[in-house]
PDB file of N, H, CA, C and O in Angstrom:
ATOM      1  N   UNK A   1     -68.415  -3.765-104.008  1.00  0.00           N
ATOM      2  CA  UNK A   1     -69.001  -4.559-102.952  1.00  0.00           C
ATOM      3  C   UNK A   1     -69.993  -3.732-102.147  1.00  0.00           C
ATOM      4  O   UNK A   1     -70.946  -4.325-101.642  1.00  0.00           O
ATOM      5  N   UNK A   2     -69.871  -2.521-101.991  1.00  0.00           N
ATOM      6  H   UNK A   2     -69.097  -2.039-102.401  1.00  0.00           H
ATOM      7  CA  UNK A   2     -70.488  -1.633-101.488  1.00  0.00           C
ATOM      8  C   UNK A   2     -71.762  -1.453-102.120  1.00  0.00           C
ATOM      9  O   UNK A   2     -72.820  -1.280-101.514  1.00  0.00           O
ATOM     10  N   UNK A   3     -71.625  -1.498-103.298  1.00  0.00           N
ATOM     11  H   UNK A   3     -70.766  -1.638-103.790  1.00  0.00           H
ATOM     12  CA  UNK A   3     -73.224  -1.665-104.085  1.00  0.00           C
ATOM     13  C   UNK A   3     -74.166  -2.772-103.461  1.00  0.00           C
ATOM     14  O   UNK A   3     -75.209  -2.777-102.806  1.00  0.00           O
ATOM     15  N   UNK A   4     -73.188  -3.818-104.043  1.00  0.00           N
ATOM     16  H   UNK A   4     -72.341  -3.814-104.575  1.00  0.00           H
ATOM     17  CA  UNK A   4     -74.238  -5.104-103.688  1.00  0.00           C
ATOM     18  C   UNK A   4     -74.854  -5.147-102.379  1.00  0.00           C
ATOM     19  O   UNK A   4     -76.012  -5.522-102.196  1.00  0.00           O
ATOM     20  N   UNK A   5     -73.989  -4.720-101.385  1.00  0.00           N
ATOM     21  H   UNK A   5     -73.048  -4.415-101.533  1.00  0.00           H
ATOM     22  CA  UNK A   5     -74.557  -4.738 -99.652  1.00  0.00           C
ATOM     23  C   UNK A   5     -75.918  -3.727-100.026  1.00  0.00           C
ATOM     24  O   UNK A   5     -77.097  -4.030 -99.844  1.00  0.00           O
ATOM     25  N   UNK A   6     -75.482  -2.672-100.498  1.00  0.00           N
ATOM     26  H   UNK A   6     -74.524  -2.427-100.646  1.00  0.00           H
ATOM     27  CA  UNK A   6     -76.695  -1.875-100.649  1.00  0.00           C
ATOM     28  C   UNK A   6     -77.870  -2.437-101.752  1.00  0.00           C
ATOM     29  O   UNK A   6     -78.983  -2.522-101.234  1.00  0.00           O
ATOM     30  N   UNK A   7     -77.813  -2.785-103.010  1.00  0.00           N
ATOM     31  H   UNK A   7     -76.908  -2.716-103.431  1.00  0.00           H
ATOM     32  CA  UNK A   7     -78.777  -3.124-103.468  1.00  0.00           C
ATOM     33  C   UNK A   7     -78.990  -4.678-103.208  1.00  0.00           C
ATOM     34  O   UNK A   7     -80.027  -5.146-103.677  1.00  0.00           O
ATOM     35  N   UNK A   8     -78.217  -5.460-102.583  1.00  0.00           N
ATOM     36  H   UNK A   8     -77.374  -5.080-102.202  1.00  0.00           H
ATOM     37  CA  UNK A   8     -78.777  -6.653-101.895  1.00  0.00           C
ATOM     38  C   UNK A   8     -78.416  -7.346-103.235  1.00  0.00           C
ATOM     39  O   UNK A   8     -79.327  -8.148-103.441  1.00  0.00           O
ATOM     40  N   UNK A   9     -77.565  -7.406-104.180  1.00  0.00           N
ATOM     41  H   UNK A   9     -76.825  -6.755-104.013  1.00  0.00           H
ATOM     42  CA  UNK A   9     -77.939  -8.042-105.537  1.00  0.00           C
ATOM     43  C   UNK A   9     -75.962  -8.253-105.994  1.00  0.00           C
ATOM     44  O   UNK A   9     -74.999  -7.494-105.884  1.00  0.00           O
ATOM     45  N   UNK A  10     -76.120  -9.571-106.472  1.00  0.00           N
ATOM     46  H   UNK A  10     -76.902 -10.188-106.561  1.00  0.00           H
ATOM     47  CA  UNK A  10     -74.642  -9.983-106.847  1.00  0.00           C
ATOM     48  C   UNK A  10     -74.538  -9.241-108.193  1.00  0.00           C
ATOM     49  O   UNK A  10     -75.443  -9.336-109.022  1.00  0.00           O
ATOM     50  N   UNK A  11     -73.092  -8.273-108.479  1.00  0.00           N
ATOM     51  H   UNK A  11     -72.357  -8.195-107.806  1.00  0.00           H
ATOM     52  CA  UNK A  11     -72.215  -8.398-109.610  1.00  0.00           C
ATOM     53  C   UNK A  11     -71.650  -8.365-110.487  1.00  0.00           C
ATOM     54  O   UNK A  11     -70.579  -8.013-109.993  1.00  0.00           O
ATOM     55  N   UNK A  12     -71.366  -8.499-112.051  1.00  0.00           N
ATOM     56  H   UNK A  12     -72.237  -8.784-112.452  1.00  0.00           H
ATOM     57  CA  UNK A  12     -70.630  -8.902-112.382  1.00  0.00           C
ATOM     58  C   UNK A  12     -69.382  -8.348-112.602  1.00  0.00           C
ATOM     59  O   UNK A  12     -69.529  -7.251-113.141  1.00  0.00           O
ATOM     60  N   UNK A  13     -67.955  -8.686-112.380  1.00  0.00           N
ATOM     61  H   UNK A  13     -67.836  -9.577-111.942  1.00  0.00           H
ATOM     62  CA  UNK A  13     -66.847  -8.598-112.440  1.00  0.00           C
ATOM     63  C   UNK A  13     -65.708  -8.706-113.370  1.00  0.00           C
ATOM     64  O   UNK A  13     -65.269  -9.821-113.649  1.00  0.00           O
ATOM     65  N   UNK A  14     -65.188  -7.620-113.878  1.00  0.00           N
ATOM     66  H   UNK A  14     -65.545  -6.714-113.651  1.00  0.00           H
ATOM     67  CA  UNK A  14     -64.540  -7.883-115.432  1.00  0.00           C
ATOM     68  C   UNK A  14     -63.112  -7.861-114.901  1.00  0.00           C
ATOM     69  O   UNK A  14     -62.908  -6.917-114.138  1.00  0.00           O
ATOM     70  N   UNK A  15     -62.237  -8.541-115.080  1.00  0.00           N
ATOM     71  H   UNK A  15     -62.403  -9.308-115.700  1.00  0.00           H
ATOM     72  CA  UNK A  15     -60.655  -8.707-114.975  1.00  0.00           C
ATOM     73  C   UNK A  15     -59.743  -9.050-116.117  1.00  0.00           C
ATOM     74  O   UNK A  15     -59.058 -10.061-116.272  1.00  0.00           O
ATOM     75  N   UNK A  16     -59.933  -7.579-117.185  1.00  0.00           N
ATOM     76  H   UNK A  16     -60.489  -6.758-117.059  1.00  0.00           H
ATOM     77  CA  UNK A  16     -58.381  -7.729-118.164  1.00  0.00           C
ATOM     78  C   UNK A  16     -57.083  -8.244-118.151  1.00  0.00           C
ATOM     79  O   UNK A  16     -56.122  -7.535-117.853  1.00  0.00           O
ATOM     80  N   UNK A  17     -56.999  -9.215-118.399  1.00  0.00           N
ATOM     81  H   UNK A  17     -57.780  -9.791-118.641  1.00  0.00           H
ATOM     82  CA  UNK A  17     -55.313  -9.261-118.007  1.00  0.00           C
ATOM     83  C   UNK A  17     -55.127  -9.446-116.751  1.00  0.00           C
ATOM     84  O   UNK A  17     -54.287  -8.685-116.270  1.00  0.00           O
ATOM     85  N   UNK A  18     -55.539 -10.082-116.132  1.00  0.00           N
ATOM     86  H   UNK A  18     -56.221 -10.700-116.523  1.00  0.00           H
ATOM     87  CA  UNK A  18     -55.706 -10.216-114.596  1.00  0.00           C
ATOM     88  C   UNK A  18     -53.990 -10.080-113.707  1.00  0.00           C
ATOM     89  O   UNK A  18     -53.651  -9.418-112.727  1.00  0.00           O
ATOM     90  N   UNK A  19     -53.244 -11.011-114.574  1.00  0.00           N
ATOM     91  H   UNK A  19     -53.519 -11.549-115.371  1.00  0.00           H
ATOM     92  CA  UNK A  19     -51.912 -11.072-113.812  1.00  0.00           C
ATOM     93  C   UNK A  19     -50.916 -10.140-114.247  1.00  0.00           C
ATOM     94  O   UNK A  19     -49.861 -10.235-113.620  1.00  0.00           O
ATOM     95  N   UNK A  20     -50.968  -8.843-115.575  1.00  0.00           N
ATOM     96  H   UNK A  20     -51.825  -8.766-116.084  1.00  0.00           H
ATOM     97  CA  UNK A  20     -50.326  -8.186-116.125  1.00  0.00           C
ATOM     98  C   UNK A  20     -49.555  -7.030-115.324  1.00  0.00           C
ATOM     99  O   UNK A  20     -50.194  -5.979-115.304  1.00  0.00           O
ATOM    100  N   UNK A  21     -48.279  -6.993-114.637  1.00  0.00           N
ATOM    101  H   UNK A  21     -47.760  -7.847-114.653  1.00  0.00           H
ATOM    102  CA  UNK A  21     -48.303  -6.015-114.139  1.00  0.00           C
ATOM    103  C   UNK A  21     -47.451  -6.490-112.733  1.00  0.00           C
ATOM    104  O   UNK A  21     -46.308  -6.188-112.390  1.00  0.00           O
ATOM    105  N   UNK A  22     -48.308  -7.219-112.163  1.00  0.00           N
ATOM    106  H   UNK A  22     -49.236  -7.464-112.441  1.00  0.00           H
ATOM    107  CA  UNK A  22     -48.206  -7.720-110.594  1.00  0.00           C
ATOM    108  C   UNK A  22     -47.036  -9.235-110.952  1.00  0.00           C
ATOM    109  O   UNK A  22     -46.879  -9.984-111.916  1.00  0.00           O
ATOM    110  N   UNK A  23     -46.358  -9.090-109.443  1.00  0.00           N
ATOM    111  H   UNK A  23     -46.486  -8.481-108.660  1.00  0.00           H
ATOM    112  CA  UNK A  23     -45.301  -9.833-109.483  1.00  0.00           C
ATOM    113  C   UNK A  23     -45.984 -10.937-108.450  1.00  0.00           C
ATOM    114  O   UNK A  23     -46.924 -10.620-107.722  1.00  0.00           O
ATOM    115  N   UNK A  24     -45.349 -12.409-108.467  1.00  0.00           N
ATOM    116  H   UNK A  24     -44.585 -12.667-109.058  1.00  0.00           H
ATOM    117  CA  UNK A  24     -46.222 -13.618-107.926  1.00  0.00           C
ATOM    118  C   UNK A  24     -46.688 -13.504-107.005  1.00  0.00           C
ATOM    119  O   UNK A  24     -47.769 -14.084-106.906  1.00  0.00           O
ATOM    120  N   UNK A  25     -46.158 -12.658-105.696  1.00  0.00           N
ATOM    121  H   UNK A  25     -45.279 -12.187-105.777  1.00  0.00           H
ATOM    122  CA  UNK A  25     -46.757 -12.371-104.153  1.00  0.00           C
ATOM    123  C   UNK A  25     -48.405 -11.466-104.820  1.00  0.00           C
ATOM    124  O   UNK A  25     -49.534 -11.822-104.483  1.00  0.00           O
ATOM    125  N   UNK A  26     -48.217 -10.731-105.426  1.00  0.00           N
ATOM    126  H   UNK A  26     -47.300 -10.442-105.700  1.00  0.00           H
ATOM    127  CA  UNK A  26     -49.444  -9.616-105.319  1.00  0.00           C
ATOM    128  C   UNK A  26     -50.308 -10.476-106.514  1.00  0.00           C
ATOM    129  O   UNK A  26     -51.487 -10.120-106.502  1.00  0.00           O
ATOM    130  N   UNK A  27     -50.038 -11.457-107.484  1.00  0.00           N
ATOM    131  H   UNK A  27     -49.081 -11.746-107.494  1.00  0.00           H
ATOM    132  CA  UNK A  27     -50.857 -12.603-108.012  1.00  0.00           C
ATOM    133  C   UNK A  27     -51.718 -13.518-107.331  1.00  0.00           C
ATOM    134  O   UNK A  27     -52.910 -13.802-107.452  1.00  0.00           O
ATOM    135  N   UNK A  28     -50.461 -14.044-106.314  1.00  0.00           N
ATOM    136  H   UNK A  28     -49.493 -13.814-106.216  1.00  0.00           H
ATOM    137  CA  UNK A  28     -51.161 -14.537-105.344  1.00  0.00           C
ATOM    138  C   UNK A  28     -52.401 -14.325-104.604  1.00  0.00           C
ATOM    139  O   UNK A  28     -53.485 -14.900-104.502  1.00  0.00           O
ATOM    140  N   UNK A  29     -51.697 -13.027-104.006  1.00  0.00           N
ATOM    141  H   UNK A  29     -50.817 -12.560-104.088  1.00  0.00           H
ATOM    142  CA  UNK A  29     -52.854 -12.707-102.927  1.00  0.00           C
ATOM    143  C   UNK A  29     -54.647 -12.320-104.094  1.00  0.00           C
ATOM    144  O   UNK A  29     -55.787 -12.651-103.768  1.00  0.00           O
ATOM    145  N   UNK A  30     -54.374 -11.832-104.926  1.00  0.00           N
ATOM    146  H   UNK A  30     -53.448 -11.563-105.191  1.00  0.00           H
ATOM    147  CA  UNK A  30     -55.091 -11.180-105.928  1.00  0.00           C
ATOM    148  C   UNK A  30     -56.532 -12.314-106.056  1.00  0.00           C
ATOM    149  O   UNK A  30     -57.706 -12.187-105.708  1.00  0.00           O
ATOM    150  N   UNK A  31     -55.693 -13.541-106.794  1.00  0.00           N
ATOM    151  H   UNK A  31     -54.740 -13.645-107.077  1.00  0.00           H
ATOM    152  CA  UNK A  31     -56.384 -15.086-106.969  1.00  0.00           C
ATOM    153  C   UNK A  31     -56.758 -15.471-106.056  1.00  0.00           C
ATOM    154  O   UNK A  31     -57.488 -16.439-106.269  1.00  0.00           O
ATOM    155  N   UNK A  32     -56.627 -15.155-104.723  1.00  0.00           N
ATOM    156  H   UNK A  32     -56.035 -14.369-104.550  1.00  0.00           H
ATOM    157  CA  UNK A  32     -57.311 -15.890-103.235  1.00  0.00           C
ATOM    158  C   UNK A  32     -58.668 -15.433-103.313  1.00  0.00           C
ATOM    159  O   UNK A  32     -59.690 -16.108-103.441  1.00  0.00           O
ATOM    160  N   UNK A  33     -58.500 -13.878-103.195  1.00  0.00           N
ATOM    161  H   UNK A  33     -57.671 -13.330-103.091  1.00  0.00           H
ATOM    162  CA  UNK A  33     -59.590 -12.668-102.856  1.00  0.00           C
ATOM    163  C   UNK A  33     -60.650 -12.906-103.810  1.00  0.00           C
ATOM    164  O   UNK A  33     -61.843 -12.829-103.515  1.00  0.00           O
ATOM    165  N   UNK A  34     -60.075 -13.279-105.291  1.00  0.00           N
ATOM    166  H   UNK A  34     -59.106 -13.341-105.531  1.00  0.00           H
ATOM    167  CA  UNK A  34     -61.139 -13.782-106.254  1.00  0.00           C
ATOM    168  C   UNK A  34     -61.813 -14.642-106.206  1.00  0.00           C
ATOM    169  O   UNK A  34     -62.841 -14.543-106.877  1.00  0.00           O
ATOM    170  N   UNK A  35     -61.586 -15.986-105.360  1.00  0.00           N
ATOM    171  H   UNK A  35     -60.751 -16.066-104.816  1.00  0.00           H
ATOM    172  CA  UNK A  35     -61.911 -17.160-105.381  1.00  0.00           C
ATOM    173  C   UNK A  35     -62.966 -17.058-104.045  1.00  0.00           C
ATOM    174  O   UNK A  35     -63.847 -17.908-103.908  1.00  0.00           O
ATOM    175  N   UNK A  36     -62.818 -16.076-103.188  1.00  0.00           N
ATOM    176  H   UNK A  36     -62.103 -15.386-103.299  1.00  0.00           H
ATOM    177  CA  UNK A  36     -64.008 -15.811-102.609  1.00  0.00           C
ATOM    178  C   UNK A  36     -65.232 -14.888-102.717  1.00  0.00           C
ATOM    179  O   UNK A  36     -65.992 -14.631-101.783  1.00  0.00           O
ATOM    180  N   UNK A  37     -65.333 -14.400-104.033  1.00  0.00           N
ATOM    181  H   UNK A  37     -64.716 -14.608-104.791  1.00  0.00           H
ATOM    182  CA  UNK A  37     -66.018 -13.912-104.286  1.00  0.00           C
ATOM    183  C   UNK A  37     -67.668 -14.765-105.087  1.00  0.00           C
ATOM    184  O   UNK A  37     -67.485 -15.548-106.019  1.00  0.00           O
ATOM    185  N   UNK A  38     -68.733 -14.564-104.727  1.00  0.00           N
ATOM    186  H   UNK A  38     -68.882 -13.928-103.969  1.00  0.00           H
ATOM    187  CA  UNK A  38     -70.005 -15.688-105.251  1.00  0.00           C
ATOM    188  C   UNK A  38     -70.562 -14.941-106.126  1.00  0.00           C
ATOM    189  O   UNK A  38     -71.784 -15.039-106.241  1.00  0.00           O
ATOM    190  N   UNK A  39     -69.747 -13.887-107.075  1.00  0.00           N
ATOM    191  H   UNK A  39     -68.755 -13.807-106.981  1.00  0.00           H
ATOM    192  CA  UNK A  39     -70.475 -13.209-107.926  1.00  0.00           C
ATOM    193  C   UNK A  39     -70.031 -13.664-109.447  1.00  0.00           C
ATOM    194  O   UNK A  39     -69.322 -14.668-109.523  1.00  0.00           O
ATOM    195  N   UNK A  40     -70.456 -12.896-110.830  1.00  0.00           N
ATOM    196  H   UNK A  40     -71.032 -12.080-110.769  1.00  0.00           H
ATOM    197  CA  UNK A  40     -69.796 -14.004-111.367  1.00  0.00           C
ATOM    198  C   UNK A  40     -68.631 -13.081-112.247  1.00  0.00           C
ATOM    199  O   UNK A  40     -68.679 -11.851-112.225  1.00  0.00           O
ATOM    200  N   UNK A  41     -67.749 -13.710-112.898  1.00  0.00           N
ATOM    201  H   UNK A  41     -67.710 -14.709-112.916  1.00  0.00           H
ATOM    202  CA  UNK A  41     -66.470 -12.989-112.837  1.00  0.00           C
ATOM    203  C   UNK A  41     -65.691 -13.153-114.458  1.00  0.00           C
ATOM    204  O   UNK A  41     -65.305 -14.300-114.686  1.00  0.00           O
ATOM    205  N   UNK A  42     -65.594 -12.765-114.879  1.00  0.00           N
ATOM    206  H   UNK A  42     -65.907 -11.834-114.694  1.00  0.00           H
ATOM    207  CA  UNK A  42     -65.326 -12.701-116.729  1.00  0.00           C
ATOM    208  C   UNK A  42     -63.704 -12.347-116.674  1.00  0.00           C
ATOM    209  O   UNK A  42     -63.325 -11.223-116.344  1.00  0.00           O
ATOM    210  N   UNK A  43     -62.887 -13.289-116.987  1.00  0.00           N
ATOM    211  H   UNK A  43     -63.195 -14.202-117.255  1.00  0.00           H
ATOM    212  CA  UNK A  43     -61.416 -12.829-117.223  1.00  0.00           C
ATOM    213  C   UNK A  43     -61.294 -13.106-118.713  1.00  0.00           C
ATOM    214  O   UNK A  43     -61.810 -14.037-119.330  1.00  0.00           O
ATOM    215  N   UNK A  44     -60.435 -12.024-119.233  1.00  0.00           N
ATOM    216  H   UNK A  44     -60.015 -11.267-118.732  1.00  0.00           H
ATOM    217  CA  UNK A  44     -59.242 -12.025-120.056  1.00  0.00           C
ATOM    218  C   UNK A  44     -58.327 -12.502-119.969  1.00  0.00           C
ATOM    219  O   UNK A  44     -58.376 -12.864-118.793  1.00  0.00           O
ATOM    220  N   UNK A  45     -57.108 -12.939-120.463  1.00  0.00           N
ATOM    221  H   UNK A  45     -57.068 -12.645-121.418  1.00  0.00           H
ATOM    222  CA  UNK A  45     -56.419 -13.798-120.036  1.00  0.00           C
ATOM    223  C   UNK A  45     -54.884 -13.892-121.530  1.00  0.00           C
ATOM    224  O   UNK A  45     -55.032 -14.864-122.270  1.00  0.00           O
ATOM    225  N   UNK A  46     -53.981 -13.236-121.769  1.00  0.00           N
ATOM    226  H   UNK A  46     -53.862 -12.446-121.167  1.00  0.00           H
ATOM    227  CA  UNK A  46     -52.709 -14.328-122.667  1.00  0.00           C
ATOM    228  C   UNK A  46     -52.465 -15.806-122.027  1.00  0.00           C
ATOM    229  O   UNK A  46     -52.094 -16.242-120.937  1.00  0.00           O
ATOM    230  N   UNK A  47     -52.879 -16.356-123.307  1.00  0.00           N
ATOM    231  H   UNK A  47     -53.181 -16.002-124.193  1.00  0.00           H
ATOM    232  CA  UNK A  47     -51.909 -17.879-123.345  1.00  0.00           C
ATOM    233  C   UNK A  47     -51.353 -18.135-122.419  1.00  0.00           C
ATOM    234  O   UNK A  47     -51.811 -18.861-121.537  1.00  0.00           O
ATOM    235  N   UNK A  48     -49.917 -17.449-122.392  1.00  0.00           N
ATOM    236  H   UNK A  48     -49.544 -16.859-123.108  1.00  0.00           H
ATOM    237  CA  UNK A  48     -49.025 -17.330-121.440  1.00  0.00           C
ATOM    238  C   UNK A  48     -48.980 -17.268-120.245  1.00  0.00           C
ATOM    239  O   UNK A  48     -48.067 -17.740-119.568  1.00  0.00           O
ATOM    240  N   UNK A  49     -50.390 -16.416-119.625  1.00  0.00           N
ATOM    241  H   UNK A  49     -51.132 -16.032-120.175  1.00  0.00           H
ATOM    242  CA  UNK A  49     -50.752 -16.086-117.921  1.00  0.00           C
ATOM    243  C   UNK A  49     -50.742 -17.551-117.269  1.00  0.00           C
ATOM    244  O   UNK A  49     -50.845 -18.498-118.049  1.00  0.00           O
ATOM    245  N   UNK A  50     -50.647 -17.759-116.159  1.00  0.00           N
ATOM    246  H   UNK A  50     -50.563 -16.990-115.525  1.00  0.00           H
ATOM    247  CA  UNK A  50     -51.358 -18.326-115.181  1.00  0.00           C
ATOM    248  C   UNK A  50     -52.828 -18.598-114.683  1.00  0.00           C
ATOM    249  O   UNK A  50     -53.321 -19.610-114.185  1.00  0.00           O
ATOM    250  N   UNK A  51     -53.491 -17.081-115.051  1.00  0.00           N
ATOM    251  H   UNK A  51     -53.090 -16.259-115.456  1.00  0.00           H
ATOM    252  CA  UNK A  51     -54.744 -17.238-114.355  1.00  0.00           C
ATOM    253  C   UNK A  51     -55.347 -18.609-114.745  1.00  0.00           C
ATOM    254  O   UNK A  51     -55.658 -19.533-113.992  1.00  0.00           O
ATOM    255  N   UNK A  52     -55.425 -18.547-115.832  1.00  0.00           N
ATOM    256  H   UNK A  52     -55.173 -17.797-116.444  1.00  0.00           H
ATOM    257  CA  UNK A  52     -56.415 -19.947-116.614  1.00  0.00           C
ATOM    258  C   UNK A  52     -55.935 -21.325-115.745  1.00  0.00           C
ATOM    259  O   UNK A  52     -56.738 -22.253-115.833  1.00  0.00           O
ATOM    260  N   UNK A  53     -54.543 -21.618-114.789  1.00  0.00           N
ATOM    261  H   UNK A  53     -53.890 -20.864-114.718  1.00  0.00           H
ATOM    262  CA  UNK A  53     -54.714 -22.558-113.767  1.00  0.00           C
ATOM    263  C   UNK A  53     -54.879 -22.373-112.624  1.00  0.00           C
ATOM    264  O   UNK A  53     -54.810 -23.327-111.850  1.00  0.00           O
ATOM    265  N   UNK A  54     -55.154 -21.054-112.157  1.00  0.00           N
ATOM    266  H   UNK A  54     -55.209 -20.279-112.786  1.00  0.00           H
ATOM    267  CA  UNK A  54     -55.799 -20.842-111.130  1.00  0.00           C
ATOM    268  C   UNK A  54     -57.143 -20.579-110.752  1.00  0.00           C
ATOM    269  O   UNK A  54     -57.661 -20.757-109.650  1.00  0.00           O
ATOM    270  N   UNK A  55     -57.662 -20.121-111.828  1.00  0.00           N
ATOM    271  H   UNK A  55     -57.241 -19.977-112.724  1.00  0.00           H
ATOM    272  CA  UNK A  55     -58.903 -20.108-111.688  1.00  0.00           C
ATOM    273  C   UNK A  55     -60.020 -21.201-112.557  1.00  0.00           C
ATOM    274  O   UNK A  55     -59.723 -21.481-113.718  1.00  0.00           O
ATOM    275  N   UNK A  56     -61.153 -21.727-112.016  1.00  0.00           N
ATOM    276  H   UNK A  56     -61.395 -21.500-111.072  1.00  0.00           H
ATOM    277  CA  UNK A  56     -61.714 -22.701-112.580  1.00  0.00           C
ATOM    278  C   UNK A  56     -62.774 -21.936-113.296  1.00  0.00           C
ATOM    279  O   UNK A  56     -63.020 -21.141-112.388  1.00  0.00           O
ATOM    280  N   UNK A  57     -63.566 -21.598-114.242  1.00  0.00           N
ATOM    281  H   UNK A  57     -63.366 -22.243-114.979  1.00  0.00           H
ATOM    282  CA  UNK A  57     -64.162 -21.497-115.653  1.00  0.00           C
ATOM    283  C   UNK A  57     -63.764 -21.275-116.811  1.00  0.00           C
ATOM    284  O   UNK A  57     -63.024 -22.059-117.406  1.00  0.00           O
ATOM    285  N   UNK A  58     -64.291 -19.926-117.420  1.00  0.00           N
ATOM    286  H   UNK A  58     -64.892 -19.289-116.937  1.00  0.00           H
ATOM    287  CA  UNK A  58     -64.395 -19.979-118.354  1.00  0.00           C
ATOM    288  C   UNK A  58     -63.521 -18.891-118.766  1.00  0.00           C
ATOM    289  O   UNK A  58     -63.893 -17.790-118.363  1.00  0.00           O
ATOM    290  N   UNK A  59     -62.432 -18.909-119.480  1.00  0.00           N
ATOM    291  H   UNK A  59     -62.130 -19.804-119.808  1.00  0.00           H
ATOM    292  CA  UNK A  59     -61.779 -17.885-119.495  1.00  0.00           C
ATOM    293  C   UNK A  59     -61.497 -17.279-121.113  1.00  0.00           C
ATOM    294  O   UNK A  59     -61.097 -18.025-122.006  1.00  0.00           O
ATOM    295  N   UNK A  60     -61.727 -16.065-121.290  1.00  0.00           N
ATOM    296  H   UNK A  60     -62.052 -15.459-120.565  1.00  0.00           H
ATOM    297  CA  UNK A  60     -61.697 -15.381-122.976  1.00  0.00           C
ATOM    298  C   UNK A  60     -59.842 -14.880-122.939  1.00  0.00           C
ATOM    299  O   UNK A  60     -59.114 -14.243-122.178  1.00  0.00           O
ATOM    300  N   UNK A  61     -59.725 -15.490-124.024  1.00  0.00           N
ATOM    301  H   UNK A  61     -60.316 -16.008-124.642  1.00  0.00           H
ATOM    302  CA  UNK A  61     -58.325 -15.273-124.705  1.00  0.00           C
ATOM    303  C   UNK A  61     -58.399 -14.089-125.926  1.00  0.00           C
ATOM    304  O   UNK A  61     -58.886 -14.363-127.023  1.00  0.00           O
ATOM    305  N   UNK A  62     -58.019 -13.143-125.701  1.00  0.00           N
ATOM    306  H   UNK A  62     -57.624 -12.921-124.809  1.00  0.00           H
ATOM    307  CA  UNK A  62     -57.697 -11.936-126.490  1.00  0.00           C
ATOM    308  C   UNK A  62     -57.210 -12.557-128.046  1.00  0.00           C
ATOM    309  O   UNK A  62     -56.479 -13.547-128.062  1.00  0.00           O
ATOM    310  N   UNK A  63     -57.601 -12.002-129.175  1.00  0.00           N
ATOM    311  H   UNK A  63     -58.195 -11.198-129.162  1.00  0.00           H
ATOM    312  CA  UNK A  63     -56.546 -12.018-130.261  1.00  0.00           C
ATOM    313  C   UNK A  63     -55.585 -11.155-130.392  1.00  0.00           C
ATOM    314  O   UNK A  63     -56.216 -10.157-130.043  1.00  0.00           O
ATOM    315  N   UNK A  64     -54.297 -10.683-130.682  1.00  0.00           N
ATOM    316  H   UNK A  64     -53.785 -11.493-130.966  1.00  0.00           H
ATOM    317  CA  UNK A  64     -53.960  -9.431-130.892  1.00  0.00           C
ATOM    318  C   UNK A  64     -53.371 -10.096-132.543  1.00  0.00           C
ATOM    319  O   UNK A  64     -52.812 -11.125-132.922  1.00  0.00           O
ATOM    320  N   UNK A  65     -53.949  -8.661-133.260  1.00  0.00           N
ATOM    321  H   UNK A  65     -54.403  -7.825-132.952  1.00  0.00           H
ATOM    322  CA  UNK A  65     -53.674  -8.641-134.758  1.00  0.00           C
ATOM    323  C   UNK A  65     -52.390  -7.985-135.076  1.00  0.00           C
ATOM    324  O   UNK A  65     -52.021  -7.887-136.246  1.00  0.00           O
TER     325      UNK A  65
END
């Protein structure tokens, strides 16, 4: 964020696995902070996660072989 203030210019934001790790309070708060962000934002995502109903686009699903 510190960039952008300085070069005046939005972005982009990569989030692996966004919910991997973190328990529902620190999900929570995580998905708020994201949803105010106007830059644009590329998640990863298992099947299984949540993010994909919390967040509205476009979301890439991993294969694992």
């Amino acid at each position: 964020m510190a960039i952008e203030k300085r070069k005046n210019t939005l972005s982009t934001m990569l989030f692996d696995e966004l919910e991997s790790g973190l328990d529902n309070k620190a999900f929570g708060k995580l998905i708020m902070i994201i949803k105010t962000f106007k830059n644009q934002q590329l998640i990863t995502s298992l099947t299984h996660h949540t993010a994909p109903k919390e967040i509205s686009g476009k979301i890439i699903y991993p294969e694992q072989n």
